[in-house]
N, C-alpha and C positions, 0 to 999 in steps of 0.2 A: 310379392308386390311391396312396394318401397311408400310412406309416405307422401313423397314426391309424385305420384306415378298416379293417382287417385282422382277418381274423375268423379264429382258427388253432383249429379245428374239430379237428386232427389230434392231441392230444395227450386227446381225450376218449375215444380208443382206447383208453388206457392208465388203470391204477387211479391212485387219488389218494394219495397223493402220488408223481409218476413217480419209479424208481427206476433210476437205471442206474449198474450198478458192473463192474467187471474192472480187469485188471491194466495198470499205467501202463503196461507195456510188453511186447507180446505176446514173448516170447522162446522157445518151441518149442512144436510141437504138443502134447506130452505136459504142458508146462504151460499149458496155454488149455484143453484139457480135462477137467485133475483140474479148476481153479479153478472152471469152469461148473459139473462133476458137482458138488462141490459146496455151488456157489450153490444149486445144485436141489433137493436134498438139503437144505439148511438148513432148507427152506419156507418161506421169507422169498417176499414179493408182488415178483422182480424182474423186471423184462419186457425188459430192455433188457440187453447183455452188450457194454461197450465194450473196447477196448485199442488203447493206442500203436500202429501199423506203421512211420511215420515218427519222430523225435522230433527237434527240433529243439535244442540245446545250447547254450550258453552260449561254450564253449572248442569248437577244435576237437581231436579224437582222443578223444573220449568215445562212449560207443554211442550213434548215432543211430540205435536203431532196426536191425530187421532185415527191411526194406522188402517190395517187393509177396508174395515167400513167407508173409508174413503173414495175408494176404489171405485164401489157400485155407486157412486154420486157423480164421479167425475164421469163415468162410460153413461148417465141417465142425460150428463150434459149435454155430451156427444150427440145420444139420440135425440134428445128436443130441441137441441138447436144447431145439429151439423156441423161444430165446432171438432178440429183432431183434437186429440186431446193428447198432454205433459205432463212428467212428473217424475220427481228426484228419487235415484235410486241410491244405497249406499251398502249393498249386500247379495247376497245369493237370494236369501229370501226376499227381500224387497224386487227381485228383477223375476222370480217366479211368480208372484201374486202380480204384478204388473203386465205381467206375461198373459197369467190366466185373464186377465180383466181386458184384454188387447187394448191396452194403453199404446196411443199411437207415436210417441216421442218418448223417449227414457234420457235424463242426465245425468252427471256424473258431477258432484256438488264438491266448491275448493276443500274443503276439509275431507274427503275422499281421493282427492287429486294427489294428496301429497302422500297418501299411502299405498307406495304400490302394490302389497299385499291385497289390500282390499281392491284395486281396481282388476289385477287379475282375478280373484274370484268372480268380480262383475261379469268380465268377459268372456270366463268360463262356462258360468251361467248361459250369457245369452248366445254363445257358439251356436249357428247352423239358424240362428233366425234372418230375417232383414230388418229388424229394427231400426229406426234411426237414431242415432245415438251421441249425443252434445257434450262436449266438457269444459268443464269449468275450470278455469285458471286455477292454480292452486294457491292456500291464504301468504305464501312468502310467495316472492318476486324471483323463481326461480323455471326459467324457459324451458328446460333438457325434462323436469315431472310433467311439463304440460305435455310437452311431445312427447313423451315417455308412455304416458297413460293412451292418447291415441292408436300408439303403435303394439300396447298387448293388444286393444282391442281388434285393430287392423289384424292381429295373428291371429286372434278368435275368427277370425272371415268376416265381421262385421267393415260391412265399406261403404255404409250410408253416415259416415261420420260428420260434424261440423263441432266447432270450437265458441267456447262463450267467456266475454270479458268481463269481471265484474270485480277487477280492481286487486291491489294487493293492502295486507293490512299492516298498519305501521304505530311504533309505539307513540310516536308524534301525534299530538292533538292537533288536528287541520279538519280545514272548511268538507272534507271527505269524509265519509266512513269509512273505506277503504280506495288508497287513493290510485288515479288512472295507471301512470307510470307507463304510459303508452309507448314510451318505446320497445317495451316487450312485446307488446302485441303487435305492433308493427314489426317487429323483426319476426315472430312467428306466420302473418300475413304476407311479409315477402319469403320465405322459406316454403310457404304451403299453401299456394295465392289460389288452390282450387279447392281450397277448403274453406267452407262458407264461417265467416266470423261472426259474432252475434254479440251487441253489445247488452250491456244488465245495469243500467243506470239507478236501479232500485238502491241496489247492493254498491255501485261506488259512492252516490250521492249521502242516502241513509237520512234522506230528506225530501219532501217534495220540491223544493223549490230549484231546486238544480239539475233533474231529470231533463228537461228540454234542451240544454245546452251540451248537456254531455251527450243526449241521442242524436243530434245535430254536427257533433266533432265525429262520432263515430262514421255520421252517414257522409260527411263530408270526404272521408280521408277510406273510405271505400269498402265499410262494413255492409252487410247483408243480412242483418235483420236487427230486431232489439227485442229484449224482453225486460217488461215489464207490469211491474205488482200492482195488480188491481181489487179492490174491494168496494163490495156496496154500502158498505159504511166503515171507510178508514178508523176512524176515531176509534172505532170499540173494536178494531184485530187483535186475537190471541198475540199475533206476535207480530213485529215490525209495524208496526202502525205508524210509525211518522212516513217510510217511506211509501207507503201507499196510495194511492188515489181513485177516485170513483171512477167507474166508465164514461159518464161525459165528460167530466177533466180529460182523460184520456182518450179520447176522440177528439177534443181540441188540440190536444199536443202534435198529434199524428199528424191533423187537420194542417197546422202551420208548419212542420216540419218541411225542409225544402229537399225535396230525394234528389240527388245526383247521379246522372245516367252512370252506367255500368259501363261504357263506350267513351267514354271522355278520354282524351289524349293522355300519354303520358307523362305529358308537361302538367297539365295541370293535377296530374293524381300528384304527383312528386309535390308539385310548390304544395297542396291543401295537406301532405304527408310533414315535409318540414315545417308549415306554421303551427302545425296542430303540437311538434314537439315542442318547439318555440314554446309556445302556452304553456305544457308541461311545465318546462325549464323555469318558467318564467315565476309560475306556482310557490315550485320548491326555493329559488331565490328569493320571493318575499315570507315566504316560510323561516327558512334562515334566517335573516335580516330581524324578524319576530324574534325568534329566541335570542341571537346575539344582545337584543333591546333588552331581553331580560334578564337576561346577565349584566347587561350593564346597570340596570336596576339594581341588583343584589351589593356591586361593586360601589356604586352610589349609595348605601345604607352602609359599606361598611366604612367610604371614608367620612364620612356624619359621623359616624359611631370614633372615629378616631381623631377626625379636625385634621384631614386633609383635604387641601387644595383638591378640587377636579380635573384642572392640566396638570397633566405628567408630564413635562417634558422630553426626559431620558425613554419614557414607555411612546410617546406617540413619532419619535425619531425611531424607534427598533423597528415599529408599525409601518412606517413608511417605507424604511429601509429592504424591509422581508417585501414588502409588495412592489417594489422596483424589481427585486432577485425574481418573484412570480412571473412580473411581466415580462423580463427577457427569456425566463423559462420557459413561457407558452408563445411568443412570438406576439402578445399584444401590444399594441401603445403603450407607450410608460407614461405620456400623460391624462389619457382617459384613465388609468387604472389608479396614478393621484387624485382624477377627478371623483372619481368613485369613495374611493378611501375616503377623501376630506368631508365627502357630504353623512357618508356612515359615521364619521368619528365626530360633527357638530353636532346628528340628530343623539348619541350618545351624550356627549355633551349635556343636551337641553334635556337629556332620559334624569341624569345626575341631577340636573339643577332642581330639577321639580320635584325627587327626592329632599333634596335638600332641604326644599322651601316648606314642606308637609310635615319634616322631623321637628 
């Protein structure tokens, strides 16, 4: 069986749009069951109750986690409040102890994505279960691991599979922690459109304040669930605390979120599919635009430092020159791509002068 071919019947269990939220990091029983009570309590539609056991770190001597103890807190969830329950695997062992504890969702977390060794042991491991089993984007922006890591699994037998987005990382300082770069995942969603996508706004935002917008692009442009980090008191989490938020926060987000039928015309999946890249695009061009400003900064200290003029003549004729060649190269207007030009090269300008003025 191909892929392609995959009919993932198992997320029709669940209301639409799937929700599964808990805390990045399980850290005591007495917090993994205020946070459920709750979640329950808010009457937000969540059906799914995740949290960290393992966590995997960046440096070593940070909490990774306070491992299989975890286990029996998240299965006591289960039972007091009927919640399935999630949680990140990254080994043989992590998918046996997960196993034994009938954890009812198992992941496969970006920094596991890009290893295929380890993701084959994963699937080794849970060979011959029904698990259902999520993967995470991997942390580089690379399509052929994500599908890669699906399809050992699909060769273990495993076919309750779904995919989860939560951004690629970049050395770039931007408004994201790791940012959408949605045309990946939209190319993996028209590739593999019966495989349920699931957005992680936790993990692209790395903020609460931007959660809402990014689970709304997702639901817009025809994802199938979101997951997101919930804690009964962000402020004090071992780990990721900015992006966290309380179960009422997050029952109002849910609460205003606008679900788009699953049934909608192809017309409009397509148009909410290109504005939502638009947006992207739109990002990274005022991304750009930033750094260029800062270079011109630097450029601006060094003619102060030299008692140079700020028009270059010879330099903003080469400038213009090369972007006339661009615009008959791509087939655009030569005078919108002037217009463009002129207004980048005054706000430089006025980047220089105000250098100037402070030296």
């Amino acid at each position: 069986m191909e892929l392609t071919e995959l009919k993932n019947n198992w997320i029709s269990q669940f209301p639409h749009p799937l929700v599964i939220a808990g805390p990045c990091s399980a850290e005591s029983e007495s917090q993994m069951l205020e946070t459920a009570r709750r979640m329950q309590d808010s009457g937000a539609a969540i059906p799914v109750f995740r949290a960290g056991i393992w966590k995997p770190r960046t440096k070593p001597n940070g909490f990774e986690g306070v491992g299989t103890i975890g286990l029996a807190w998240l299965k006591k969830v289960r039972e007091e409040f009927g919640f399935k329950t999630a949680t990140e695997v990254a080994n043989a062992h992590h998918v046996k102890a997960a196993l034994d504890a009938d954890v009812d969702i198992l992941w496969i977390g970006a920094r596991t994505t890009v290893n295929p060794f380890a993701v084959q042991e994963i699937a080794d491991a849970l060979h011959g279960t029904q698990k259902t089993v999520l993967v995470k984007n991997p942390v580089n922006p690379d399509l052929a691991l994500w599908i890669g890591a699906l399809e050992r699994l699909l060769g273990a037998g495993i076919h309750n599979l779904g995919a989860i987005h939560r951004g690629f990382s970049t050395y770039r300082k931007t408004n994201y922690r790791n940012i959408p770069n949605w045309q990946i995942a939209l190319d993996f969603k028209n590739q593999f459109p019966d495989i349920p996508l699931i957005v992680d706004p936790s993990h692209i935002c790395g903020n609460r304040t931007g959660l809402a917008s990014v689970a709304q692009e997702a639901l817009n442009v025809g994802y199938q669930g979101v997951m997101i980090e919930t804690h009964s008191n962000p402020d004090a989490a071992w780990s990721d605390a900015r992006q966290q938020i309380t179960p009422e926060v997050l029952a109002v987000l849910l609460q205003n979120l606008k679900v788009r039928s699953t049934r909608v015309s192809g017309f409009d999946e397509e148009l909410e599919r290109y504005r939502t890249l638009i947006s992207d695009l739109d990002f990274q061009v005022i991304d750009l635009l930033s750094q260029r400003m800062n270079i011109s900064e630097k450029i601006g200290l060094i003619k102060s430092d030299h008692n140079l003029t700020i028009f270059q003549p010879d330099r903003w004729k080469a400038v213009t020159e090369y972007a006339v060649r661009k615009a008959e190269e791509t087939g655009m207007s030569q005078d919108f791509i002037e217009k463009i030009f002129k207004a980048i090269h005054e706000q430089s300008v006025d980047v220089q002068n105000n250098v100037m003025r402070t030296k």
